[in-house]
N, C-alpha and C positions, 0 to 999 in steps of 0.2 A: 267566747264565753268569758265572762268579768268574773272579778275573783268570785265576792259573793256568792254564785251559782256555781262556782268551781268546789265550794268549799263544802257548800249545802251537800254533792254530791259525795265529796270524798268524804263526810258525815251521813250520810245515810245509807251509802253504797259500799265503803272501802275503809271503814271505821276500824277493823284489825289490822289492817294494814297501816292506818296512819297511825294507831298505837306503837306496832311496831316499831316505825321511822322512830318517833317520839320518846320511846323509852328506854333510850343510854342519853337523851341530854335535858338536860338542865331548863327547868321552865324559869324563865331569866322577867318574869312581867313584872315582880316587884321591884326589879333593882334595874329597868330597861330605863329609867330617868336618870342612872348614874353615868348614861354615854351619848345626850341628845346634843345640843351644844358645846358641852366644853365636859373631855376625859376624866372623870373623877379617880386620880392618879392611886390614892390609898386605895380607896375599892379598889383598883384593878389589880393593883401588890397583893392585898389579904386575898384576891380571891384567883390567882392566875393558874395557868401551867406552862410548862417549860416544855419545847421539844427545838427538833433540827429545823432551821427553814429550810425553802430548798431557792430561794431568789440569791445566787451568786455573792451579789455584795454584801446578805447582812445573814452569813450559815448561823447566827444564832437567836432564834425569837421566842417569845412567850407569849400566850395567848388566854383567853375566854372565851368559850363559844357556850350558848344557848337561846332558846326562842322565845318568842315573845307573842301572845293572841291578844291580837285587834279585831272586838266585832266577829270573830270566830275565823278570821285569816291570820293563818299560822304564819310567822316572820323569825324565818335563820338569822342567826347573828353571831360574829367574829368578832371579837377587838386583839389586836395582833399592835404589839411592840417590836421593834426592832432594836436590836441590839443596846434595848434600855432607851432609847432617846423617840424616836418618832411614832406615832401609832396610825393605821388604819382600822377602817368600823366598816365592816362588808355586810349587807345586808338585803338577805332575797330571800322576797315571799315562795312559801315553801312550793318546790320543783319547776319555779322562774327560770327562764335562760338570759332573762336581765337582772342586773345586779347592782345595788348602790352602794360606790364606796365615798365613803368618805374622810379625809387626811388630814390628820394634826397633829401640830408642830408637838418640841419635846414636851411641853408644857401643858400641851393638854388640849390645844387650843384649836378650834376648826381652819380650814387653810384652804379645802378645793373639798365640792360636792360634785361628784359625777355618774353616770348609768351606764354600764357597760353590757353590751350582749355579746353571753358566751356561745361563739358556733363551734359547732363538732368536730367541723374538721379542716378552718382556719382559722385567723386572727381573730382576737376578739374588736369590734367597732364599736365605737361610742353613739348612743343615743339620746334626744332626752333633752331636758335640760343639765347644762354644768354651772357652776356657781363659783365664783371666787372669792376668799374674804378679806379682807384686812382690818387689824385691829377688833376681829367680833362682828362685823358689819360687812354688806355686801359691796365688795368693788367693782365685780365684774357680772356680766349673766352671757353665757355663748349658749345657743341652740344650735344641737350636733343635732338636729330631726331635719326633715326634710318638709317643703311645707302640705305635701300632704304624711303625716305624722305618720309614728313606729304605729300608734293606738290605733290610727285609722284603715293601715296596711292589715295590723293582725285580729282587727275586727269581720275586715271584709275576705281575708282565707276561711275567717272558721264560719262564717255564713255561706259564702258558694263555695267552698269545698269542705269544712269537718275537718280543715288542720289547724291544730294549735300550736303556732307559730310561737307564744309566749312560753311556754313550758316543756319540759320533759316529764311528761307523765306514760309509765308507761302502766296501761291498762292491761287485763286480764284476756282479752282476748286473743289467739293468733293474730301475726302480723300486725300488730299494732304500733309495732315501739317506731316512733316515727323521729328521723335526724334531721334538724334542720341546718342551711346556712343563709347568713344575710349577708348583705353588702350593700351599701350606698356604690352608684357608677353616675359618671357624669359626659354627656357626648356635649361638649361646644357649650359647654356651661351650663348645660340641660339637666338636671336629676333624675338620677331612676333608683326605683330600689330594685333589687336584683336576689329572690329566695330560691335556692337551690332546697327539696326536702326528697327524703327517701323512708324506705320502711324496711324495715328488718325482718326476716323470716325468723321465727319463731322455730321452727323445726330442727334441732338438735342434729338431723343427720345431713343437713346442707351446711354447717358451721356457721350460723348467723350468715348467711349473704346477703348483701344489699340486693332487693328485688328490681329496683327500677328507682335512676335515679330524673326527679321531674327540674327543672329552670323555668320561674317564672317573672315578666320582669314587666313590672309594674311603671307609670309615670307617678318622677315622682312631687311633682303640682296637683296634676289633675284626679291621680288614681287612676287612671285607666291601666286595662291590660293589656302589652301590646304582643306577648309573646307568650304562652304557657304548652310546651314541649317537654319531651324528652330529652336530657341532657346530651351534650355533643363533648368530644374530647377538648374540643377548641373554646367551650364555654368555662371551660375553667382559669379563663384568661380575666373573667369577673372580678376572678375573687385575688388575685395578687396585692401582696402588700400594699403595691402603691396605684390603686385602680383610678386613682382620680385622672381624668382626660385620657384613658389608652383607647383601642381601636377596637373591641370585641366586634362580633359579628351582628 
């Protein structure tokens, strides 16, 4: 499902609910041109707040958070200082499991644009295109996708199977709140993607248990499927830090 039709529904279907989300923040759409290319440093002083980080090396940051509608897709946004000098701009269209940050220097100035997918229950892996800059200008462009893309993989779960691999949205009915993880794996230089997703029981007197966890693991050139089971204790060998070349089953 593409945003558009994601949004149409959460408008017609879940319209208290997204009020809800909506109203402790900040409709940020007139002042979202004060943080596209280059930090608009007084705006961000006149209008910040102060709290604890919690990233080790900088326990003290400030921040701005509010959203912004494009076209009627709702877009979260962060701009986070660190310790006065550096800033990131994190931003994900609202209940995304991909996220775009983007990093600059103390001055304000853009430095690396990237896409990160957040999984449940490992690392998070980079997707996407990344961007580099120097000087205001592009230096570098790396593609962390695979060449059959992130778009192509989570277009074709939610058409043969009804999962939406892009987002955490959990709906209103039993069992529904669906976890995902992804992983890029590679055999002998090969790509695969590799989606581990599960569902959660909704029923209060089993404590949320994970019902069944599935592995499905995709090529990743062609798209095909070459595997779609039941999770194995041993398939969790996917998803380690550093899965590039290991031996999974």
């Amino acid at each position: 499902m593409n945003d558009i039709d994601f949004f149409r529904l959460l408008y017609s279907q879940y319209k208290e609910d997204l009020d809800a989300i909506l109203k402790y923040k900040k409709n940020g759409t007139n002042f979202y041109h004060f943080f596209t290319d280059k930090i608009n440093i007084d705006f961000f002083e006149q209008n910040k707040k102060n709290g604890r980080g919690t990233i080790p090396f900088s326990s003290y940051k400030s921040f701005l958070d509010f959203y912004t509608e494009i076209e009627q897709i709702i877009v979260d946004i962060e701009i986070i200082r660190y310790q006065g000098t550096f800033f990131d701009k994190i931003e994900r269209v609202l209940f995304h499991r991909d996220i775009s940050i983007t990093e600059y220097n103390e001055e304000g100035i853009r430095e690396r644009l990237y896409i990160e997918y957040q999984n449940d229950n490992y690392s998070s892996i980079l997707i996407g295109k990344e961007i580099l800059y120097n000087n205001e200008k592009i230096a570098k462009t790396i593609n962390n996708d695979l060449p059959f893309s992130f778009k192509q993989l989570a277009d074709q779960f939610w058409i043969k199977y009804q999962v939406d691999i892009r987002r955490d949205f959990r709906y209103r009915e039993a069992n529904k709140r669906c976890g995902v993880n992804l992983s890029k794996y590679y055999e002998d230089n090969h790509p695969f993607w590799i989606v581990e997703y599960h569902y959660w029981s909704d029923d209060i007197t089993i404590e949320n248990t994970v019902i069944k966890k599935i592995i499905v693991k995709v090529d990743g050139i062609t798209g095909e499927e070459i595997f779609h089971r039941e999770m194995l204790p041993e398939d969790m060998s996917y998803f380690t830090p550093t899965n590039i070349e290991t031996t999974a089953p």
